[in-house]
N, C-alpha and C positions, 0 to 999 in steps of 0.2 A: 403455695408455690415456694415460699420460705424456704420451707423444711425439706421440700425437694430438693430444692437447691445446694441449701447446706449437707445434704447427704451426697453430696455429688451425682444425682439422676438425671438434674436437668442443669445446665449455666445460665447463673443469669447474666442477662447485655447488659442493662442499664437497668434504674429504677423511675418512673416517670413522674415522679415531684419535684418542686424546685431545691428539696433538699434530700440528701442520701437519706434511706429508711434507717431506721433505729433498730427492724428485724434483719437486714442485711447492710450494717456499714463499710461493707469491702466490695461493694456493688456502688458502682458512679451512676450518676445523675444523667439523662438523654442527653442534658447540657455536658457535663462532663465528658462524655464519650465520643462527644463532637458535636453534637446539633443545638447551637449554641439559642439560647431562650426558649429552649422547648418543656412544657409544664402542661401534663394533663394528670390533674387529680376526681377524685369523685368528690362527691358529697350526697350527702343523704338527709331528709328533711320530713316534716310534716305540713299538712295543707289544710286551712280549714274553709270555709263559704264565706264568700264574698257576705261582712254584714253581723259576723259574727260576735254577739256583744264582748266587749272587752275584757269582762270577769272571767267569760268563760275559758278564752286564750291566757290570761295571767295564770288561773288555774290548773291546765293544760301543761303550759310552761313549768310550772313548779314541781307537777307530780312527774315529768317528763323530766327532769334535772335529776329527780330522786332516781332514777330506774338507772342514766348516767352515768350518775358517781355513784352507785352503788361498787363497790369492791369487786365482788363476783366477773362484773361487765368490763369493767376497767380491766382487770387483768385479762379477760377476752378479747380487747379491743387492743391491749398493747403484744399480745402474740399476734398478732394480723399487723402491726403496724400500724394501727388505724391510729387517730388522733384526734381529740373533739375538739371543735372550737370553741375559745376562751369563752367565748358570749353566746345568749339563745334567745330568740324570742323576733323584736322587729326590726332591729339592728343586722342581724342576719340577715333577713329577708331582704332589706334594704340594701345591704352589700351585695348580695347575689343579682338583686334587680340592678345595680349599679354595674355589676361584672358583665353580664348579659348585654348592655346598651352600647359597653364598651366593642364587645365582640365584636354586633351588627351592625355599628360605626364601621369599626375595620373592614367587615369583610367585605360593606357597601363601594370600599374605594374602588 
């Protein structure tokens, strides 16, 4: 949608992170544009079975970092915009289970 944009095909409104994109920084933020705290991002993840011995996951994790930061992917992930997270493994998981609790706290009010 980028590159649409920057060709003048389509405009873009806003951009829906909590910070301007790096592929369009002349495109504001949902917040910037008025709808102030508004942030929906994706994330993309792996899952493995409940139980799964621990070698196997550090394993996983490692050869999964390689693929990553490989060169190639990185420059394919910064034309999209996309952005990895600093950390990988159970610390992730456990932020997303933390973000999740939060949500259904709120939305239970």
């Amino acid at each position: 949608m980028a590159a649409n944009a920057r060709a003048g095909r389509v405009k873009a409104l806003a951009s829906s992170g909590q910070t301007r994109s790096p592929v369009t920084p002349d495109v504001p933020t949902v917040s910037e544009a008025g709808v102030p705290g508004y942030e929906a991002t994706i994330w993309l993840g792996l899952m493995a079975p409940a139980g799964t011995p621990r070698p196997i996951l550090e394993k996983l994790n490692v050869e999964i970092n390689k693929v990553v930061n490989a060169p190639e992917v990185k420059e394919a992930w910064a034309k999209q915009g996309a952005v990895r997270w600093p950390d990988a493994g159970a610390s992730t998981i456990l932020r997303r289970t933390s973000h999740d609790c939060e949500l259904r706290a709120l939305n239970s009010r």
